[in-house]
C-alpha positions as a printed NumPy array, in Angstrom:
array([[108.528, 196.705, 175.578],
       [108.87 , 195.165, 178.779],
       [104.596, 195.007, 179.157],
       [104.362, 193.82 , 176.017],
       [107.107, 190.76 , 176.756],
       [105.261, 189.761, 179.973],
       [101.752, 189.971, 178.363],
       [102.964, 187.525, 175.967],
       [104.982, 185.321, 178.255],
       [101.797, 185.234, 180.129],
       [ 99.346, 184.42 , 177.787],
       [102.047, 181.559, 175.687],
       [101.981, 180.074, 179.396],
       [ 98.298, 179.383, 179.61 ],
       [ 98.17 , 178.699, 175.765],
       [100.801, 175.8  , 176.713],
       [ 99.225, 174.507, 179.648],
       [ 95.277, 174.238, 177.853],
       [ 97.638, 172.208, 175.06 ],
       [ 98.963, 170.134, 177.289],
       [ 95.632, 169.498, 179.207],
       [ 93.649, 168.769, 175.654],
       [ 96.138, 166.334, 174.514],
       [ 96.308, 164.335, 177.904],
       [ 92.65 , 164.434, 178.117],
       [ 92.29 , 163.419, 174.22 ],
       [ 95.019, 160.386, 174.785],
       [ 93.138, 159.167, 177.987],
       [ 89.932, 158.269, 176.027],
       [ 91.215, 157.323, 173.067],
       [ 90.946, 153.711, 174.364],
       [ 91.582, 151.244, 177.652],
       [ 95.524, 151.715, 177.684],
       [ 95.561, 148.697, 180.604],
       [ 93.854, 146.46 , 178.464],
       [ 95.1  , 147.253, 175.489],
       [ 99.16 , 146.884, 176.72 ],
       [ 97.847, 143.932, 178.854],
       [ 97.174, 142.076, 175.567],
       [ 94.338, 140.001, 174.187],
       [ 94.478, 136.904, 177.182],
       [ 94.593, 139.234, 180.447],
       [ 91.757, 138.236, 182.53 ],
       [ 89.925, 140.975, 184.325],
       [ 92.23 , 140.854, 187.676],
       [ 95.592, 141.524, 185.774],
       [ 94.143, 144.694, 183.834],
       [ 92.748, 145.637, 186.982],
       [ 96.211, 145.371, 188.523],
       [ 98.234, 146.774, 185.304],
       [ 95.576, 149.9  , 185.638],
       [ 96.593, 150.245, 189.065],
       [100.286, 150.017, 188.605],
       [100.33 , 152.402, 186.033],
       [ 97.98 , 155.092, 188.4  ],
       [ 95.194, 154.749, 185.632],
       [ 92.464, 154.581, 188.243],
       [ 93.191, 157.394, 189.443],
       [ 90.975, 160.415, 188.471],
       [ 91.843, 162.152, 185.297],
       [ 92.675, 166.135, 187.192],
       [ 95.21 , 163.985, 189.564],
       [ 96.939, 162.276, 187.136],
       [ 97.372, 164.882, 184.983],
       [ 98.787, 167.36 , 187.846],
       [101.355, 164.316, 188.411],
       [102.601, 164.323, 184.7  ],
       [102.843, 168.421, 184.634],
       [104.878, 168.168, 188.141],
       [107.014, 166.112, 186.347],
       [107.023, 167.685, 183.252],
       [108.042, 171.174, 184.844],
       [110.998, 168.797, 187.016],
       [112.267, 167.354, 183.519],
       [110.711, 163.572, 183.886],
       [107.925, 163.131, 181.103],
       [107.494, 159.102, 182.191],
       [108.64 , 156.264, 181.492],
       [107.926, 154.184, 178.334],
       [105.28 , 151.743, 178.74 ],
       [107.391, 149.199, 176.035],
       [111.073, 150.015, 176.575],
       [111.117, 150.881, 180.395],
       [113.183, 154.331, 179.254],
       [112.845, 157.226, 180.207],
       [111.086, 159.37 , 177.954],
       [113.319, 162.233, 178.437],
       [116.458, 160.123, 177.229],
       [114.477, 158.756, 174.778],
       [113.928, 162.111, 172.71 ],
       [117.127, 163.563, 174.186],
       [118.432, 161.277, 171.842],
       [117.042, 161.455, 168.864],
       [116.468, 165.427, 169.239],
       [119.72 , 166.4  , 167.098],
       [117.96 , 164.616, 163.334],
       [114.797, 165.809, 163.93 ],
       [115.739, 169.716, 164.774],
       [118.583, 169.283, 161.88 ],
       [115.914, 167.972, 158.843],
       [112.992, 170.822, 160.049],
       [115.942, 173.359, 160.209],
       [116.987, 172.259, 156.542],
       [113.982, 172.364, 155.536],
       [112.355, 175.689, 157.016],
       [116.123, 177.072, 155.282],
       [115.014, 175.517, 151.923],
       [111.036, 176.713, 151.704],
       [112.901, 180.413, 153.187],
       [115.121, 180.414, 150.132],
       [112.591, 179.689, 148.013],
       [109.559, 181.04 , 148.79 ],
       [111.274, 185.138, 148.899],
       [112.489, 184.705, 145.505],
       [108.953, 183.64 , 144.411],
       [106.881, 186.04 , 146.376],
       [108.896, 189.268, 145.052],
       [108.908, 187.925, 141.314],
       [104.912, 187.344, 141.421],
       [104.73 , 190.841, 143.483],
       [106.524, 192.803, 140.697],
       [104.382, 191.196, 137.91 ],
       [100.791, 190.052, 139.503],
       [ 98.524, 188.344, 137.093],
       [101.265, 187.292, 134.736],
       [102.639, 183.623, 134.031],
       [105.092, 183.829, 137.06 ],
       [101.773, 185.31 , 139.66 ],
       [ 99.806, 181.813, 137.958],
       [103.134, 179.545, 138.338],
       [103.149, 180.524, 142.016],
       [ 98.919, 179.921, 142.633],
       [ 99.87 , 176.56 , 140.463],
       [103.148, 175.606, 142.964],
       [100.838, 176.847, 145.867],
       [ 97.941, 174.274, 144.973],
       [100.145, 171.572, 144.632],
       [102.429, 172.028, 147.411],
       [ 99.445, 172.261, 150.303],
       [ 97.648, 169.052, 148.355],
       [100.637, 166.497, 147.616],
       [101.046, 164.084, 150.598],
       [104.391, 164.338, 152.337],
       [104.585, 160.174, 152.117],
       [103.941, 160.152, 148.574],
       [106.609, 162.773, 147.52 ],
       [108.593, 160.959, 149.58 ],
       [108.082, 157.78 , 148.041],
       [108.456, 159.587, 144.336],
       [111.848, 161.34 , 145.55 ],
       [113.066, 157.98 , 146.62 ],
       [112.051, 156.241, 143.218],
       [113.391, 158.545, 141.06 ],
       [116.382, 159.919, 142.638],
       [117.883, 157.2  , 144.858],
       [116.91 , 154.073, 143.32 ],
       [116.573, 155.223, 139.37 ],
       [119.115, 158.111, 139.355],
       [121.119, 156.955, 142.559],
       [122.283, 160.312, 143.52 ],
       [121.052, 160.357, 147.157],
       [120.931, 157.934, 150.022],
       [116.987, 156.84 , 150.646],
       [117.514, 156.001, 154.214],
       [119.189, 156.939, 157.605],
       [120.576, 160.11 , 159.226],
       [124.698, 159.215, 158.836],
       [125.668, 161.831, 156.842],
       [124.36 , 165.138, 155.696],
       [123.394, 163.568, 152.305],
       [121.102, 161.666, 154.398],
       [118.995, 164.843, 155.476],
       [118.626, 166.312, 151.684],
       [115.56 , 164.331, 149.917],
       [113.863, 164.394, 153.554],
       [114.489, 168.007, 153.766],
       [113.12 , 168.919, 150.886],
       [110.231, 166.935, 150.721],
       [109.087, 168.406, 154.391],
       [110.103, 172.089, 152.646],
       [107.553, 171.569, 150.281],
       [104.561, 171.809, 152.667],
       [105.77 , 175.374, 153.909],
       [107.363, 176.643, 150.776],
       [103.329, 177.668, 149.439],
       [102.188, 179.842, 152.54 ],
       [105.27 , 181.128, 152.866],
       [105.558, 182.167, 149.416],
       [101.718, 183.667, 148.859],
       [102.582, 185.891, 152.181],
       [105.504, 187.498, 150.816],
       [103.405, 188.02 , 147.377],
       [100.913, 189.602, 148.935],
       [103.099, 192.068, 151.766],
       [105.056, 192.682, 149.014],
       [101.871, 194.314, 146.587],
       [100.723, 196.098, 149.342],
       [103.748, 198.09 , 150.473],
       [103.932, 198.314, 147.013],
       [101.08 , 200.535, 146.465],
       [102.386, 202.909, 149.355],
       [102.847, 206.852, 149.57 ],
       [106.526, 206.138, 150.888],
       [107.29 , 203.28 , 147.867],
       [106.131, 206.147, 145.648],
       [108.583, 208.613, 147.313],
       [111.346, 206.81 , 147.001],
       [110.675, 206.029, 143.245],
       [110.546, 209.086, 142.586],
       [113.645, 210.475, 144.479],
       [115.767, 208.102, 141.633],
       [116.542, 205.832, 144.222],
       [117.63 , 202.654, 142.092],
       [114.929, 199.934, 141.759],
       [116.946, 197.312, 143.828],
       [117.218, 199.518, 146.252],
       [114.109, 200.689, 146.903],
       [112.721, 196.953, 146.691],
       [114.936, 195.697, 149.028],
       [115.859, 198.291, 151.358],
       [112.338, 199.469, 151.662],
       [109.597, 197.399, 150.314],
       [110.713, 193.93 , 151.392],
       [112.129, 194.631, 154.749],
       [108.391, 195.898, 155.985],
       [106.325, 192.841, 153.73 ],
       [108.714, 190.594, 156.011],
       [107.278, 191.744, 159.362],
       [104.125, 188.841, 158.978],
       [106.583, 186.513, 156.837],
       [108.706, 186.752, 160.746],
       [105.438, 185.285, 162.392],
       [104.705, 182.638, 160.1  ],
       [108.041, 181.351, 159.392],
       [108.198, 180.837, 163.619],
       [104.754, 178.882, 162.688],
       [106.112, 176.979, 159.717],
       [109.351, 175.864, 162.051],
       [106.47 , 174.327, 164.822],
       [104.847, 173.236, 161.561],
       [108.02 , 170.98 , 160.146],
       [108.791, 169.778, 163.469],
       [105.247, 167.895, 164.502],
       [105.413, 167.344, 160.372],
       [108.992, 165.15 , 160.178],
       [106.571, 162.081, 161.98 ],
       [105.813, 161.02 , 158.545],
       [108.813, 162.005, 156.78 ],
       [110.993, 160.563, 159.345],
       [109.258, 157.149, 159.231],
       [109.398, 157.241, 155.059],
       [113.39 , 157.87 , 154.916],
       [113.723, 155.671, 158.039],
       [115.698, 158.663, 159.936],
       [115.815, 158.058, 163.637],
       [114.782, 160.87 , 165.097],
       [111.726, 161.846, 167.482],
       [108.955, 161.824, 164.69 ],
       [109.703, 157.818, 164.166],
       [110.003, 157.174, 167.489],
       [106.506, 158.917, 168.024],
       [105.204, 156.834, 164.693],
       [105.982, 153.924, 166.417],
       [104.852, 154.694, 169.821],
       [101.305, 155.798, 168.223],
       [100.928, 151.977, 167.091],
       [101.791, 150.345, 170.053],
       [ 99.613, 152.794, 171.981],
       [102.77 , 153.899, 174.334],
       [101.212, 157.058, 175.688],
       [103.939, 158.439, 177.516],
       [106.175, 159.123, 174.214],
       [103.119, 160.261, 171.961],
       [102.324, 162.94 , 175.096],
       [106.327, 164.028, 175.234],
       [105.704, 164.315, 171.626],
       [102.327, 166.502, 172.073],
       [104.322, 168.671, 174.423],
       [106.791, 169.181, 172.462],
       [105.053, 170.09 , 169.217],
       [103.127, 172.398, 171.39 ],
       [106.355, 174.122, 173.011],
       [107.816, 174.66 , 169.897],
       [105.072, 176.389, 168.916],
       [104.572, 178.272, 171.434],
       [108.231, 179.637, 172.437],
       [108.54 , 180.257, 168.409],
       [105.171, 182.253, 167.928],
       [106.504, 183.998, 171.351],
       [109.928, 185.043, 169.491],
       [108.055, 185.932, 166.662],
       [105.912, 188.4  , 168.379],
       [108.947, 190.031, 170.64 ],
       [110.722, 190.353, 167.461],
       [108.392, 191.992, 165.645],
       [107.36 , 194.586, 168.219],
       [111.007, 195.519, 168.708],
       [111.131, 196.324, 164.633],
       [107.677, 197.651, 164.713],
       [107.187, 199.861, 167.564],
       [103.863, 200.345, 166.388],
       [102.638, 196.738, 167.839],
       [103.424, 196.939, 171.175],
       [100.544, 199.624, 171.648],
       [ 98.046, 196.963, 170.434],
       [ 96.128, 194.725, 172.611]])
């Protein structure tokens, strides 16, 4: 267990590091930041100097070695508009952003077991086609447009729920389930499908036809080993709903870091939009990383494979 937990520390480190390297290298030429943040007017000699005070002339490897030095010592810049550290900047707005994708991965969880084992037990029926037919729609509704529907009908027409701001936990629950919605499909089509193929197994059988009672046998048995690749992708989903609450966030107006990267990506602050990169891709990684450690310690079975 211990080779298999430093192979995959090993290999989430370089898988970090090439994301980090991609997105800085992907921000740098999206555009003249100097000009651009020196504004329309600048003559040639104060974009020259901006460029220089910011250490844009420098080459591309150097300045990028600077940010990861600082990255790995807890300083990810300063912002470019409101002369804040970045660091304090998502520091604060962390707690809404980790609280809505936490709601919501909870929400598409809840939902998406009950649907999985139903459509398992009966495929090809009118519950297998509802889930294809919630599946479809989930992955191809826009998260701003449900968002804008949810708002319509069930703050402004219904007024049940608040439409704006992160106060109170009321706040979090038309955001919430409007970023569930986008995980609540894969989620729910992996469980079908685990689920039908332990199904169809020698041991399922066995059980069955000890008299074990159906329940038991379904849950005890068949579900806990259909969960092992639901344990993976849910870790995925999580990274998923985080980078996903930029849009959702900026609908409902919450203040968290997926606004505050909204906003930074029109002004063209690239500090905050490459905290946000990192972070996306940290979450990712240090989740999938969980994931995999958690599944070879229920599945001995794994930590053979290379």
């Amino acid at each position: 267990m211990l080779s298999f937990a430093r192979d995959r520390i090993l290999l989430s480190v370089c898988v970090l590091l090439t994301a980090t390297f991609v997105g800085f290298l992907l921000l740098q030429a999206s555009g003249d930041l100097a000009a651009s943040l020196a504004g329309e007017n600048a003559s040639a000699d104060d974009i020259a100097q901006l460029r220089q005070q910011l250490g844009l002339d420098q080459p591309l490897l150097l300045r990028y070695w600077h940010w990861l030095i600082g990255a790995l010592q807890g300083d990810l810049g300063t912002s470019y508009f409101t002369r804040e550290p970045v660091t304090g900047l998502f520091a604060e707005r962390l707690g809404a952003t980790l609280t809505l994708a936490i709601a919501a991965l909870v929400i598409s969880v809840v939902v998406s077991l009950p649907l999985g084992v139903f459509a398992a037990l009966k495929p090809n029926s009118w519950v297998d086609g509802l889930l294809s037919l919630l599946a479809l729609s989930g992955q191809a509704v826009p998260s701003f447009w449900l968002g804008l529907i949810f708002i319509s009908f069930f703050g402004v027409t219904l007024r049940w729920l608040p439409i704006s701001g992160s106060d109170t936990a009321m706040h979090f629950v038309l955001p919430s389930v409007v970023l569930a919605v986008s995980a609540i499909p894969a989620l729910a089509r992996l469980v079908r499908s685990g689920m039908i193929e332990v199904l169809s197994q020698d041991y399922i059988r066995t059980a069955r036809s000890k008299g074990l009672p159906r329940h038991r046998v379904l849950m005890r048995h068949a579900l806990r080993n259909a969960l092992l690749p639901v344990i993976s992708l849910t870790a995925v989903q999580l990274g998923a709903l985080l980078g996903g609450s930029v849009i959702v966030e900026a609908v409902f107006a919450i203040d968290g870091i997926g606004q505050l990267t909204f906003r930074s990506i029109q002004r063209g602050d690239f500090p905050v939009v490459q905290a946000m990169l990192v972070f996306v891709a940290l979450s990712y990684t240090v989740l999938t990383l969980v994931a995999d450690l958690m599944n070879a310690w229920i599945d001995p079975r794994l930590r053979s494979r290379k």
